[in-house]
C-alpha positions as CSV (number, residue, x, y, z in Angstrom):
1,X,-16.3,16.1,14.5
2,X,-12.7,16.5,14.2
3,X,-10.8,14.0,12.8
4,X,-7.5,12.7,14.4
5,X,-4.9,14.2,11.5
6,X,-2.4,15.8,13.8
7,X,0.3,12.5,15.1
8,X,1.6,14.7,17.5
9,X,-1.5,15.1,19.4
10,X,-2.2,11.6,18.8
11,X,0.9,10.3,20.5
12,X,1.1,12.8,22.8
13,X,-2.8,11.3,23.9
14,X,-1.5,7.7,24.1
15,X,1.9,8.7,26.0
16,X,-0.4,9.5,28.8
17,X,-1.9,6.0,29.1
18,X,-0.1,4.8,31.5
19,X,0.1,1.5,29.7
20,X,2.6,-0.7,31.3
21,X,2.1,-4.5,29.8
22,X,-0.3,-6.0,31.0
23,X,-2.7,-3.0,31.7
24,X,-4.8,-1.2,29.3
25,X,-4.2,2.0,31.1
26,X,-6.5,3.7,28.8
27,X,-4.9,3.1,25.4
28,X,-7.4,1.3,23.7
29,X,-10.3,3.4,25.1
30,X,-8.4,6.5,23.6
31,X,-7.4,4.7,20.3
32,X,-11.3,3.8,20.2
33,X,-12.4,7.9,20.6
34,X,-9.8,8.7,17.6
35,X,-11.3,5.7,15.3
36,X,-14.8,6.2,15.6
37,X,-15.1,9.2,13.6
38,X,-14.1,8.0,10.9
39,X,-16.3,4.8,10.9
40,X,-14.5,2.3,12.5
41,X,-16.6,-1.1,13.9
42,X,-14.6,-1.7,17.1
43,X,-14.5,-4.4,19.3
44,X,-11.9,-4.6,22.3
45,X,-11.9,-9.0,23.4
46,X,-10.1,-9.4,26.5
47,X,-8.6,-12.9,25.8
48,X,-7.4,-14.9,29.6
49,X,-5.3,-18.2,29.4
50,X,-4.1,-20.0,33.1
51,X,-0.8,-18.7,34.3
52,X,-0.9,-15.5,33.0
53,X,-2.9,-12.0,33.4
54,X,-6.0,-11.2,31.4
55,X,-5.4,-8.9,27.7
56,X,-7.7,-6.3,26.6
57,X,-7.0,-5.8,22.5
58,X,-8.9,-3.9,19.9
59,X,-10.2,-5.0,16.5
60,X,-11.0,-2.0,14.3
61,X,-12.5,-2.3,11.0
62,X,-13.4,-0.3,8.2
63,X,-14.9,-1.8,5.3
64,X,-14.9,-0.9,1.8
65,X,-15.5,-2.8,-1.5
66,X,-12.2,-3.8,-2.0
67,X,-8.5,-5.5,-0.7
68,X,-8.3,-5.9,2.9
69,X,-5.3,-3.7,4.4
70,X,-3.9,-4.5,8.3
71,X,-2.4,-2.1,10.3
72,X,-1.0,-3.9,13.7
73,X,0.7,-3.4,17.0
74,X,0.7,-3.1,20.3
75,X,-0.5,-0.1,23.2
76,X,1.9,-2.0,25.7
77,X,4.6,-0.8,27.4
78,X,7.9,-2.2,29.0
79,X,7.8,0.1,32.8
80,X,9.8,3.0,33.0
81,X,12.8,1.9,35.1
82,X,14.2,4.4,37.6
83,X,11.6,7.0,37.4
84,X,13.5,9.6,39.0
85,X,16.3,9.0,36.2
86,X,14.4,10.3,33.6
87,X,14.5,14.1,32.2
88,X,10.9,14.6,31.9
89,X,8.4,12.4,33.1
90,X,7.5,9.5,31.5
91,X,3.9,9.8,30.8
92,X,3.6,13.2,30.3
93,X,4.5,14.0,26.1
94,X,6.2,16.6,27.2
95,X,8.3,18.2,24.0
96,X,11.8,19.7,24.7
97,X,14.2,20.7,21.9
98,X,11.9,19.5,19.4
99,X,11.4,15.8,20.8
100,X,8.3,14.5,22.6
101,X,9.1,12.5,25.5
102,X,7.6,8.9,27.3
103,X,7.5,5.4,27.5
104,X,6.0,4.5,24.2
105,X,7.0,7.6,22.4
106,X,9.0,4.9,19.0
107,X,8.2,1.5,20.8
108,X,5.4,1.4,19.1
109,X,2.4,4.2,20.3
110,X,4.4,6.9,17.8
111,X,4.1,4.3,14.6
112,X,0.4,4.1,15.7
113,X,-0.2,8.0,16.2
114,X,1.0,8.4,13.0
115,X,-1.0,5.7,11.2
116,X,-4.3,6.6,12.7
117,X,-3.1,10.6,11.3
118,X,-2.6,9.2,7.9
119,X,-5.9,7.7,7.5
120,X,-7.5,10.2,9.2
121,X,-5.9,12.7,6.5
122,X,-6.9,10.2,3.9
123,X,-10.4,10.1,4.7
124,X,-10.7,14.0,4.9
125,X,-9.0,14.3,1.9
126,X,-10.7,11.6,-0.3
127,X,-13.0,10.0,1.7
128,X,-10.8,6.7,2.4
129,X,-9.5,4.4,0.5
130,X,-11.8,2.2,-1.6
131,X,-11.0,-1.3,0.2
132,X,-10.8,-2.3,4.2
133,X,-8.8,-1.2,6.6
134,X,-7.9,-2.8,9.5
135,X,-6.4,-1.9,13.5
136,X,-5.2,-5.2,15.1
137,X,-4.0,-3.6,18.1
138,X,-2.4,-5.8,21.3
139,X,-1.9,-4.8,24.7
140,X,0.9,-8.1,25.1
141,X,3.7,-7.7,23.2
142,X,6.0,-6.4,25.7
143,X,4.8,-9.2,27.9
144,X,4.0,-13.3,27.5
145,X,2.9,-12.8,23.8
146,X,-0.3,-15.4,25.0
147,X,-3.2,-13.6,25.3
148,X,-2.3,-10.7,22.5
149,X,-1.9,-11.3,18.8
150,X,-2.3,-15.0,18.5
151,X,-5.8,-14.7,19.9
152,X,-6.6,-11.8,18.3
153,X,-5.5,-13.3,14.6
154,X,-7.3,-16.4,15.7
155,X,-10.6,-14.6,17.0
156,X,-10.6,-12.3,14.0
157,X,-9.9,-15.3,11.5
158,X,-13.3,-16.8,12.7
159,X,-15.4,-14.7,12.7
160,X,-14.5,-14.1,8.8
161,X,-11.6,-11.9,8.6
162,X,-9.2,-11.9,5.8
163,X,-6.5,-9.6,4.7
164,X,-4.8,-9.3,1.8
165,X,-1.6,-7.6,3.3
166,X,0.0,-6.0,7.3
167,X,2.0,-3.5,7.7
168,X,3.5,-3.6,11.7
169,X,4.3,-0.1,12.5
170,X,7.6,-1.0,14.6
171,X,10.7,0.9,14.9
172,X,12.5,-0.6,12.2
173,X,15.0,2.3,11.2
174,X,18.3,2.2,13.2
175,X,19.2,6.1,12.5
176,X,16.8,8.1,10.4
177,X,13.2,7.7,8.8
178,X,13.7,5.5,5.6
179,X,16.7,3.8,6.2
180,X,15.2,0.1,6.7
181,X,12.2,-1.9,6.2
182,X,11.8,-5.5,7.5
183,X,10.7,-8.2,5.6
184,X,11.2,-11.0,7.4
185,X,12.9,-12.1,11.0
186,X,15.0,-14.9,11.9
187,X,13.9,-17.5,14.1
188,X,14.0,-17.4,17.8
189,X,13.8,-20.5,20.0
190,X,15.4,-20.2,23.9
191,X,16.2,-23.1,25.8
192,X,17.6,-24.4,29.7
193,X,20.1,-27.0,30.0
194,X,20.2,-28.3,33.5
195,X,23.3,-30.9,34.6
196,X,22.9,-32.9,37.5
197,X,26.0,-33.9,39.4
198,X,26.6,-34.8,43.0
199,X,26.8,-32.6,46.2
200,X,30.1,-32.9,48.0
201,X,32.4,-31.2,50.3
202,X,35.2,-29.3,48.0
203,X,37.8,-30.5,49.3
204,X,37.1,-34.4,48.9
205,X,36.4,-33.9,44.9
206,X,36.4,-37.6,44.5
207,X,33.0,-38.1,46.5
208,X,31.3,-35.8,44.4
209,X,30.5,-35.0,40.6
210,X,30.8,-31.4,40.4
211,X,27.9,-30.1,37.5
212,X,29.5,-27.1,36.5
213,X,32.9,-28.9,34.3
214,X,29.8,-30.9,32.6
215,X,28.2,-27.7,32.0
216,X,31.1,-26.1,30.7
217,X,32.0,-28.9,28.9
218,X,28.0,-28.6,26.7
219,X,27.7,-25.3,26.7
220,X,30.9,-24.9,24.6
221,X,29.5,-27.3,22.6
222,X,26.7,-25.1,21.9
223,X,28.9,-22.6,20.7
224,X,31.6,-23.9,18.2
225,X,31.7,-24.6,15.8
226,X,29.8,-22.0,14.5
227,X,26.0,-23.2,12.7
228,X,26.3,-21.1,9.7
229,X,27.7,-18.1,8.0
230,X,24.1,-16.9,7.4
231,X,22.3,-17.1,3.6
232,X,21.5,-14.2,1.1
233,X,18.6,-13.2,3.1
234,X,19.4,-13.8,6.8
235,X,22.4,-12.8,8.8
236,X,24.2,-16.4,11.0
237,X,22.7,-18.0,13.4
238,X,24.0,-17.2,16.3
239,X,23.7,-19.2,20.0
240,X,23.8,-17.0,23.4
241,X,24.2,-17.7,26.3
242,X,21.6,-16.0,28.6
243,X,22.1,-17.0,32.0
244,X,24.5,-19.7,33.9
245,X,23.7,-20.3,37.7
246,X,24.2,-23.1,40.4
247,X,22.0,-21.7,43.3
248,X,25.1,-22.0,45.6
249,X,25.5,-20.1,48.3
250,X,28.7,-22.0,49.8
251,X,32.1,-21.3,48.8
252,X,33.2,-24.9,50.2
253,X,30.3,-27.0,48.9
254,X,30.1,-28.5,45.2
255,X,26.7,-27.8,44.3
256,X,24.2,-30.5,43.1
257,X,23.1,-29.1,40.3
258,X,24.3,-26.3,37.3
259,X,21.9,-24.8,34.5
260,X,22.7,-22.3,31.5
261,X,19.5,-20.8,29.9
262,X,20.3,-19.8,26.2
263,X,18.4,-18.4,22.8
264,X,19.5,-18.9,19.8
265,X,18.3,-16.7,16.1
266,X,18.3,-19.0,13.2
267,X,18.0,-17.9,9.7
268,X,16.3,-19.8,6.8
269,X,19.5,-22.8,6.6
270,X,17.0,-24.2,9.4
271,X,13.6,-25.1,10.6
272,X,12.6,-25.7,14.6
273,X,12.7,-29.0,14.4
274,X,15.9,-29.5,12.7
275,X,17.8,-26.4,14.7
276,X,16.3,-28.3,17.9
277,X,17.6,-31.7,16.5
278,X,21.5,-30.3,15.9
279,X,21.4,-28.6,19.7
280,X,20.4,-32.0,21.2
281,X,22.6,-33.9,19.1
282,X,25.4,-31.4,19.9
283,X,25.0,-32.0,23.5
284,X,24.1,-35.8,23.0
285,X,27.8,-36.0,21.5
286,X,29.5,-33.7,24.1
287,X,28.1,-35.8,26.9
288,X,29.1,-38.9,26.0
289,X,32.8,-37.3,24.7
290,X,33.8,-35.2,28.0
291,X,33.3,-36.8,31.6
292,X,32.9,-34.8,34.9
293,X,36.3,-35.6,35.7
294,X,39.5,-37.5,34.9
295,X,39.2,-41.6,35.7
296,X,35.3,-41.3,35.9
297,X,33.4,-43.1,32.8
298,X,29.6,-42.1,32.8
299,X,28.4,-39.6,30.6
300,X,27.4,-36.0,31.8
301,X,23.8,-36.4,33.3
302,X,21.7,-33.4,31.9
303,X,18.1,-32.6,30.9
304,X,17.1,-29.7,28.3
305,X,13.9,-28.0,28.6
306,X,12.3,-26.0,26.0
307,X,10.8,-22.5,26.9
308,X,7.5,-21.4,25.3
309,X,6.8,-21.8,21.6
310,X,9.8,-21.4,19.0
311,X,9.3,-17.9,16.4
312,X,9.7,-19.4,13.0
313,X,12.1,-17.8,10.4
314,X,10.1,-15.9,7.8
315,X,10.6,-13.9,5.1
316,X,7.8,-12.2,2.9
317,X,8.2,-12.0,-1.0
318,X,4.7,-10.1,-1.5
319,X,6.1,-7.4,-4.5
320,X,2.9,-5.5,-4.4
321,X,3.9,-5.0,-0.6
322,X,7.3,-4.0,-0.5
323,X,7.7,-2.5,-3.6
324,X,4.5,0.0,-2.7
325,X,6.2,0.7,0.6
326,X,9.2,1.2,-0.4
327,X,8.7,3.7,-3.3
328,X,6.3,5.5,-0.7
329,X,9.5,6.3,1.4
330,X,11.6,7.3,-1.4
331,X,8.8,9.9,-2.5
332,X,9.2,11.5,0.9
333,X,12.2,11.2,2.2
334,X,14.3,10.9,-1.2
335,X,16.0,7.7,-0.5
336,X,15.5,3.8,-1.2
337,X,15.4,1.9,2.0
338,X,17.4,-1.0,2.8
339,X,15.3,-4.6,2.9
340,X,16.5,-6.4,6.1
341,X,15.7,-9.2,8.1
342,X,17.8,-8.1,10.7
343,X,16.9,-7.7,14.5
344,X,15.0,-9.8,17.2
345,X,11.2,-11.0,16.7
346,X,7.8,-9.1,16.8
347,X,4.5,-9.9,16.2
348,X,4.9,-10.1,12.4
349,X,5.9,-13.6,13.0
350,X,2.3,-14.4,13.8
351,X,0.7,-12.3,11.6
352,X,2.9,-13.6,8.4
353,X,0.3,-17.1,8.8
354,X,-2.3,-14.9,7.3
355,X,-0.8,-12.7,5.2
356,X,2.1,-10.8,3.7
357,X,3.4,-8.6,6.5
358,X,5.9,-5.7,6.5
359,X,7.3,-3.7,9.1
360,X,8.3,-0.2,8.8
361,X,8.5,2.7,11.8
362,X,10.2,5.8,14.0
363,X,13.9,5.6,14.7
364,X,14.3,3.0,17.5
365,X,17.6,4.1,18.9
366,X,15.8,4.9,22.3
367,X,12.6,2.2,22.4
368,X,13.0,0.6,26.2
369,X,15.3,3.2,27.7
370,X,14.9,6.1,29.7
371,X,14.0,9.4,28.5
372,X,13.0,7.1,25.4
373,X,11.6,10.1,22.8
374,X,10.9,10.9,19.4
375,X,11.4,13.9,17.0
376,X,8.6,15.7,16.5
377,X,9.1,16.4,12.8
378,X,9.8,12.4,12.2
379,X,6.0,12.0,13.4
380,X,5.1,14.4,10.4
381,X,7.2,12.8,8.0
382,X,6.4,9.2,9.0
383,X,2.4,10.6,8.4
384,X,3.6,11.5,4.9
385,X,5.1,8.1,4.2
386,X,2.1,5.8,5.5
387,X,-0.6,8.2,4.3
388,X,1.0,7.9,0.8
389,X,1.5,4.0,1.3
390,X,-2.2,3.8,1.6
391,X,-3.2,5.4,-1.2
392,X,-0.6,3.9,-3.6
393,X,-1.4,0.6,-2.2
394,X,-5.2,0.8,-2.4
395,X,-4.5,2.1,-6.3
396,X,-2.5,-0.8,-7.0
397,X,-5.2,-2.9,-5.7
């Protein structure tokens, strides 16, 4: 049977699963026809939590007397967007000017395509490496992040599982193949404040408490002064606000209530707990400082809510790891890459509980936008790099 070696064809196969979080779309069943002959166990849990729609994931092993290696990331997809915007359609891998085009093509079913090339290479080459080798594949990383990767560590980890090092195929170079890896992430925690006030006709100010001068007044707390000037590994933390609405339709009416949504990236200066404690001390402070208005004495009247769980800062010091990876890409692509933690979160942040964890991918420059598309030739090189990772990696074992 034919063994998968060609990335092109491999993408170009998962391109036209039409994907889009939550659904399978056919992904994982075509992942599962490329693994298989090359003696990968498989198992694809669906993992279901209230509130939010079922997963399908696959779990590809195959063993070896030896260290354990991870490969992981995710089928999903973020939807297309204007449909009729794009040049070529979206899940048709069609190649123009030497790029293949789709949703999916760097973010992440290219870093995939070229994995499953590498080791299928590998195998016909060598026979495969001497240890494990692991696909932990998601299809909810564009979505909630609930029923993907957290469940699929968890089911794995019981059942026995250990690994002795991840690589996340992501798109972690900003303009050509071998220009960063990532070794870590900053934090990421997001957050609502809400500021109750009370409703009034605009012109009789006095009768009311308008929300929005407390919010103001909190919010610009949030921002200066600044938290840090970032560390040796992390760039500053930085605060944003995401969203600021009242829910007003009246131009005459002071509105009962005002919220701001934010998110904030913190470095290794912080923790959760102690970035949550210096936000609610910031706006503990503010609201008893600032008033809704001149002549008034109570404190602004707010609530904070925290969304979801917060993505703690991590950053991975496994030598064996980087330094394997990193002289992979120089032997291909003739240059060192740069070690960064820069960027938003991905699912490394979950798998770095279990073990070291790298990322290294395509060119992300068009991941999430129309006409997103890769060059065909980076697919080949980024084949060379990982199929030489895995055999450096294995030998160093």
């Amino acid at each position: 049977m034919m063994l998968p070696t060609d990335p092109a064809e491999n993408l170009a196969a998962l391109i036209r699963c039409a994907s889009v979080t939550p659904d399978e779309g056919g992904a994982l069943a075509t992942l599962e026809t490329m693994l298989k002959p090359m003696g990968f166990d498989i198992e694809r849990p669906v993992f279901s939590e209230d509130g939010t729609p079922d997963v399908e994931n696959l779990y590809a092993r195959r063993s070896g007397n030896g260290p354990h290696l991870m490969f992981a990331g995710h089928t999903d997809v973020v939807p297309v967007g204007d449909e009729a915007a794009w040049t070529h359609p979206p899940f048709a891998a069609e190649i123009a000017h030497g790029e293949m085009y789709g949703r999916g093509a760097v973010d992440m079913k290219g870093g995939i395509a070229c994995f499953i090339a590498a080791l299928a290479r590998h195998v016909a080459e060598s026979g495969g490496p001497r240890g494990s080798v692991s696909l932990l594949i998601t299809g909810d990383e564009e979505g909630p992040s609930i029923n993907g990767t957290v469940k699929l560590l968890e089911w794995a980890a019981a059942k026995g599982e250990k690994w002795d090092a991840s690589l996340v195929g992501e798109p972690t170079n900003p303009n050509a193949l071998g220009d960063m890896i990532k070794i870590g992430r900053r934090g990421s925690m997001s957050g609502v404040i809400t500021v109750n006030g009370r409703q009034g006709h605009a012109a009789y100010p006095h009768l009311a408490d308008n929300p929005v001068r407390g919010l103001m007044t909190l919010v610009d707390a949030l921002l200066y002064p600044v938290f840090d000037k970032g560390t040796k590994d992390f760039q500053p933390t930085n605060l944003e606000v995401t969203s600021v609405d009242v829910g007003n339709p009246a131009t005459n009416v002071i509105p009962a209530k005002a919220t701001a949504a934010f998110n904030i990236r913190f470095n290794d200066t912080w923790t959760a707990e102690t970035i949550q404690a210096e936000i609610h001390n910031r706006l503990d402070v503010a609201s008893r400082r600032r008033k809704y208005r001149a002549g008034r004495k109570e404190a602004i009247d707010f609530d904070l809510l925290w969304r979801d769980r917060p993505s703690h800062v991590f950053l991975t010091r496994d030598d064996r790891l980087i330094e394997t990876l990193s002289g992979s890409v120089k032997a291909v692509v003739g240059k060192s890459p740069t070690l960064s933690t820069s960027g938003g979160t991905s699912d490394a942040r979950f798998i770095k509980d279990y073990c070291p964890v790298v990322e290294f991918g395509l060119v992300g420059q068009t991941m999430h936008m129309v006409d997103e598309r890769v060059a065909v030739a980076d697919l080949e090189t980024l084949t060379q790099i990982y199929q030489r990772f895995i055999a450096d990696w294995f030998e160093r074992g």
